[in-house]
C-alpha positions in Angstrom: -86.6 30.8 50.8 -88.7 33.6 51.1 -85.9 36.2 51.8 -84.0 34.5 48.9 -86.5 34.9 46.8 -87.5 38.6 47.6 -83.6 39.7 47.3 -83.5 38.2 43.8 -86.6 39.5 42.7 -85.1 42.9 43.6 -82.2 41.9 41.7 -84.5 41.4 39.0 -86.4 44.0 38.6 -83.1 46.5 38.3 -81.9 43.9 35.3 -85.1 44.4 33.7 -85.3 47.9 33.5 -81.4 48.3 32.6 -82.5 45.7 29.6 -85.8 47.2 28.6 -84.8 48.2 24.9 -82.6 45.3 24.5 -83.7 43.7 21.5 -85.7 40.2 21.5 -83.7 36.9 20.3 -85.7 34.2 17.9 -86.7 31.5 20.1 -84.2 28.9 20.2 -86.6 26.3 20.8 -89.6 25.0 18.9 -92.6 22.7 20.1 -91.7 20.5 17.3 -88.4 20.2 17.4 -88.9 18.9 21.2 -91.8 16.3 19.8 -88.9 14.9 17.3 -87.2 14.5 20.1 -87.0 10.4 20.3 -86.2 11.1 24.1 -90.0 12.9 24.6 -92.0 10.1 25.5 -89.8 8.3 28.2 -89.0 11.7 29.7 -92.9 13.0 30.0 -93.2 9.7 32.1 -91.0 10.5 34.1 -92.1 14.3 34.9 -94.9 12.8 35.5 -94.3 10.4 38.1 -91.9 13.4 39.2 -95.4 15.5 39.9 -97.2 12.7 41.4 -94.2 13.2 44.1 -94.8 17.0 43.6 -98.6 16.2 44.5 -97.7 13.9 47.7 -95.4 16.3 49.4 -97.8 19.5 49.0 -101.3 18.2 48.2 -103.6 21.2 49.1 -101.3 23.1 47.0 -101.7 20.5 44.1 -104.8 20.3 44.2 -105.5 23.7 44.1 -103.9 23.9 40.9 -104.5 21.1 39.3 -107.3 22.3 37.0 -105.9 24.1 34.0 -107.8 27.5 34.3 -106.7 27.5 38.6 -103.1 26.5 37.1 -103.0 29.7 34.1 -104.4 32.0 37.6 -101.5 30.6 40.1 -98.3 30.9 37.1 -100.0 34.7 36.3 -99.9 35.6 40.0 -96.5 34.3 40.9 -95.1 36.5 37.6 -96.9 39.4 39.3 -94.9 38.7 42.7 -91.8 38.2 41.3 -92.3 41.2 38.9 -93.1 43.8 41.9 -91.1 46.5 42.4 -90.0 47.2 45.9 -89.9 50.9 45.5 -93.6 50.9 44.5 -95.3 48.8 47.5 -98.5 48.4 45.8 -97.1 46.9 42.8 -96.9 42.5 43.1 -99.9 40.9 43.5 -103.1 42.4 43.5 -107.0 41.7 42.8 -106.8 44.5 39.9 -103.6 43.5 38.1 -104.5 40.1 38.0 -107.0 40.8 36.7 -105.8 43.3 34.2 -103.6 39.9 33.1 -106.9 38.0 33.0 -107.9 40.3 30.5 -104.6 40.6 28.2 -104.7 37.0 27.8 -108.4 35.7 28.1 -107.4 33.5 31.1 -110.2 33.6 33.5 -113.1 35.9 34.3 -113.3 38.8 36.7 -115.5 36.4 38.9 -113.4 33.5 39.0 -109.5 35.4 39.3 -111.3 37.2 42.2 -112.8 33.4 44.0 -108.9 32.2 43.5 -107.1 35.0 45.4 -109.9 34.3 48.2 -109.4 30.6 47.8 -105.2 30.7 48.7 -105.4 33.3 51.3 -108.1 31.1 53.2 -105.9 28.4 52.6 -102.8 30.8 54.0 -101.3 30.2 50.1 -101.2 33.8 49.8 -101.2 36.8 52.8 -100.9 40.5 53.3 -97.7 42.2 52.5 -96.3 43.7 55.3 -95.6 47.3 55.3 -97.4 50.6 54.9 -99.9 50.7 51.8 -99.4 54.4 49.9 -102.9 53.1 48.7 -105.4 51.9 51.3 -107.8 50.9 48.2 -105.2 48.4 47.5 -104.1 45.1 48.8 -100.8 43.4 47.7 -100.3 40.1 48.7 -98.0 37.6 48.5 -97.0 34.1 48.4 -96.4 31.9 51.6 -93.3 29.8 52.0 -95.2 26.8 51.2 -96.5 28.3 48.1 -92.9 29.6 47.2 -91.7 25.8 47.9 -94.4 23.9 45.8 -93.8 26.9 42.9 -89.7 25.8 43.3 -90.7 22.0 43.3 -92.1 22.5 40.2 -89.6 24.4 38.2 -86.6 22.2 39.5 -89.1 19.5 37.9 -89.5 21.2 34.3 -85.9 22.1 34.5 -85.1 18.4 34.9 -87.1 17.2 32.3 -85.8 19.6 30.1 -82.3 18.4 30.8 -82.9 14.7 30.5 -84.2 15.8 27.3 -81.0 17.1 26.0 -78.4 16.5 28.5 -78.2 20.2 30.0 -77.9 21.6 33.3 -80.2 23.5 34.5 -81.5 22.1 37.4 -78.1 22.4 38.6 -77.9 25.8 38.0 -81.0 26.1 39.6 -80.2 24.4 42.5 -77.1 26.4 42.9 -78.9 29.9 42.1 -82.3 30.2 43.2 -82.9 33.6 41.3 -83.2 31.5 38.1 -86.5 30.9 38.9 -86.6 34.3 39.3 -85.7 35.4 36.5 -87.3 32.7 34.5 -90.8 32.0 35.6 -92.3 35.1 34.5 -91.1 34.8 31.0 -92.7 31.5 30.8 -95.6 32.2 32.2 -96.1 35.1 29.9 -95.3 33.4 26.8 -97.5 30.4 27.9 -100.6 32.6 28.3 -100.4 34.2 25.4 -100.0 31.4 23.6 -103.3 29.8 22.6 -101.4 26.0 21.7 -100.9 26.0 25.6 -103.8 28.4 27.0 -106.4 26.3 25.0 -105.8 22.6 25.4 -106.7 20.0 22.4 -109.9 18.1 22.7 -109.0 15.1 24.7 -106.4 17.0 26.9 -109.0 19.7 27.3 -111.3 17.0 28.7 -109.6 16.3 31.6 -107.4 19.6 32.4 -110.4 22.3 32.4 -112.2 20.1 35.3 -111.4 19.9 39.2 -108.0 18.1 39.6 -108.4 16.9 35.9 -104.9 17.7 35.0 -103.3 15.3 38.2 -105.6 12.7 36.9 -104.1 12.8 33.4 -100.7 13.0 34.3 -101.2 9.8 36.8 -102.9 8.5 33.5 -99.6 9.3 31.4 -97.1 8.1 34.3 -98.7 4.5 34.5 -97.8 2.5 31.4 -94.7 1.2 30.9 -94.5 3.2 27.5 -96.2 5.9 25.6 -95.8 4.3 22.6 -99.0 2.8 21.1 -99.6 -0.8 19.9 -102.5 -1.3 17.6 -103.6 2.3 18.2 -103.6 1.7 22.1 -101.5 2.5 25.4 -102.7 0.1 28.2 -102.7 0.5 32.1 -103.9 -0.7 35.3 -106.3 1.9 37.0 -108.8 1.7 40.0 -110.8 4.7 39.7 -112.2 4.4 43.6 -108.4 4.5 44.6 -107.8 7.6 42.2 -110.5 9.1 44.1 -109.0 8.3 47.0 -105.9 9.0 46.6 -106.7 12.3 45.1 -109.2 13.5 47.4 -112.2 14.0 45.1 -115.1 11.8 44.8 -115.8 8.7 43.0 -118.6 10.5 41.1 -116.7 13.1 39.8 -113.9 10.6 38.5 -116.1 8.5 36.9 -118.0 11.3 35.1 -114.9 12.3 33.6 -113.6 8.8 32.4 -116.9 8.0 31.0 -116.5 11.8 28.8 -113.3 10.4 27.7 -114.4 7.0 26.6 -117.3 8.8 25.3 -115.1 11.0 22.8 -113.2 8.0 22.5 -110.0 8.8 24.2 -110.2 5.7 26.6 -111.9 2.5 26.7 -111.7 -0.9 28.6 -110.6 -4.1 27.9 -113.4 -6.3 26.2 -112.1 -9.3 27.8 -113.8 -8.5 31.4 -110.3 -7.8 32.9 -111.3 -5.7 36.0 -109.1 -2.3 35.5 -107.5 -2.7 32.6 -108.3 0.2 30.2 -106.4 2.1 27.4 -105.8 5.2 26.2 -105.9 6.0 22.4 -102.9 6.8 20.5 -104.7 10.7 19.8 -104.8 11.3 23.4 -101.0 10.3 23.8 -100.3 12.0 20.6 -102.7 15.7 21.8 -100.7 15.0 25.1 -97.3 14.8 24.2 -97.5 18.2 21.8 -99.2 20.2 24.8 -96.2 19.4 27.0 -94.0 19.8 23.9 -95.3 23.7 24.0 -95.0 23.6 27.9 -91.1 22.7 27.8 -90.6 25.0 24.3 -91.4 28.2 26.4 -89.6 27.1 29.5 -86.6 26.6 27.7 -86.8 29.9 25.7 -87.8 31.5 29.5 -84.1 29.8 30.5 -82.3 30.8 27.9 -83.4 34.4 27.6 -83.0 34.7 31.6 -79.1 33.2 32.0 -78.2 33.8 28.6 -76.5 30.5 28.4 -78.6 27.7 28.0 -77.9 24.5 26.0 -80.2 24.1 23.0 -82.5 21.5 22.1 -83.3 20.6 18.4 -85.4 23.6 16.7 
């Protein structure tokens, strides 16, 4: 995967600067023409039970980024690998350019971009790239194969979504041509951070993603009914919180802390009939959750199509 990857990105990087004063396309597709879609709701479901499988097969990776300031850090640094040029070996990741991206787009501070880079390469998420250094002041590193995995679990994911969404077929291009993430990922991830609808979550969504594992909690939140839609202002679910914990890896305080925020703000509640772990979401935190994924899947598709030049098109 690895080797794959690094060919492509070579690949890449030649396109790139052949099509440097080729002129930007509108977007073809628009937030809310993907929330009219009547598909939306049943297909969010199902990404999200689709990353709950993501979570079980690489957890520490997950985890890691499962807050939304650790996720912004992780989609920044991956565009950073995948942009490097191999004929300039200190280009790719590094503590200063990720930083310099940190800045452009108000992401995270100097401080905490700094703690992530240390946090995956003492997890072996990241390492050194091999080969001479032209600057010894500078470190490039790059992602491990289990990183480039989880990242290629993921897109196959959104690319998935996005075709159940319209009937496409990109994960099958995908699957047949790996250099589409290539290509694609670090348009997305560029026009996510810059765009403040997805780099600054809504209230309730906000609640949960800017906290430690927050945003696996809410998409196990959004996975568990057997609908989205609201009845009487209210999506119901089962939930355990001690076997969220659990099953997450955090602690029972810090789960609880957060659902009591929520029900605080009045995002969640329980059932007033004593029925032990039966609570439900309100139809604002559905609503602030579907249009946040809705701006997710809008740039991704825009990232597709601008990369292959021949994706199908959703409703603008």
């Amino acid at each position: 995967m690895q080797e794959i990857v690094g060919r492509r990105a070579r690949q890449m990087h030649l396109v790139a600067k052949q099509g440097d004063a080729a002129p930007e396309k509108p977007p073809a597709f628009t937030a809310d023409g993907i929330l009219r879609n009547p598909l939306l709701r049943e297909t969010l479901q199902i990404s999200a039970r689709d990353l709950m499988a993501v979570y079980d097969i690489f957890p520490r990776v997950a985890r890691l980024v499962a807050s939304h300031q650790k996720w912004i850090l992780s989609q920044a640094a991956y565009a950073l690998h995948l942009e490097r040029d191999p004929t300039h070996p200190d280009s790719g990741i590094t503590a200063a350019r990720l930083l310099k991206f940190m800045r452009d787009t108000g992401g995270a501070s100097r401080n905490t971009a700094a703690a992530f880079l240390a946090e995956l390469l003492a997890y072996k998420l990241l390492r050194d790239v091999s080969g001479e250094r032209t600057n010894k002041k500078v470190r490039p590193l790059e992602p491990t194969e289990v990183s480039e995995s989880a990242m290629m679990r993921w897109f196959m994911s959104q690319m998935g979504t996005l075709d159940r969404l319209d009937g496409g077929n990109r994960l099958e291009h995908v699957e047949a041509d790996t250099s589409v993430l290539v290509r694609t990922q670090p348009i997305a991830a560029r026009m996510l951070l810059s765009d403040k609808n997805w780099s600054e979550p809504p209230e309730g969504v906000a609640i949960f993603a800017w906290t430690e594992c927050g945003g696996l909690l809410l998409d196990d939140l959004m996975a568990r009914p057997k609908s989205l839609t609201p009845v009487d202002g209210k999506v119901w679910l089962d939930l355990n919180l001690a076997e969220l914990a659990t099953h997450y890896t955090i602690s029972n305080t810090h789960v609880r802390r957060l659902f009591t925020k929520a029900q605080d703000s009045g995002y969640i509640g329980r059932s007033n009939d004593g029925a032990r772990g039966r609570f439900w979401m309100s139809t604002r935190l559905v609503d602030e959750y579907c249009r946040w994924q809705a701006v997710k899947l809008a740039a991704l598709a825009n990232a597709y199509e601008r990369a292959t030049d021949g994706a199908v098109r959703l409703a603008k």
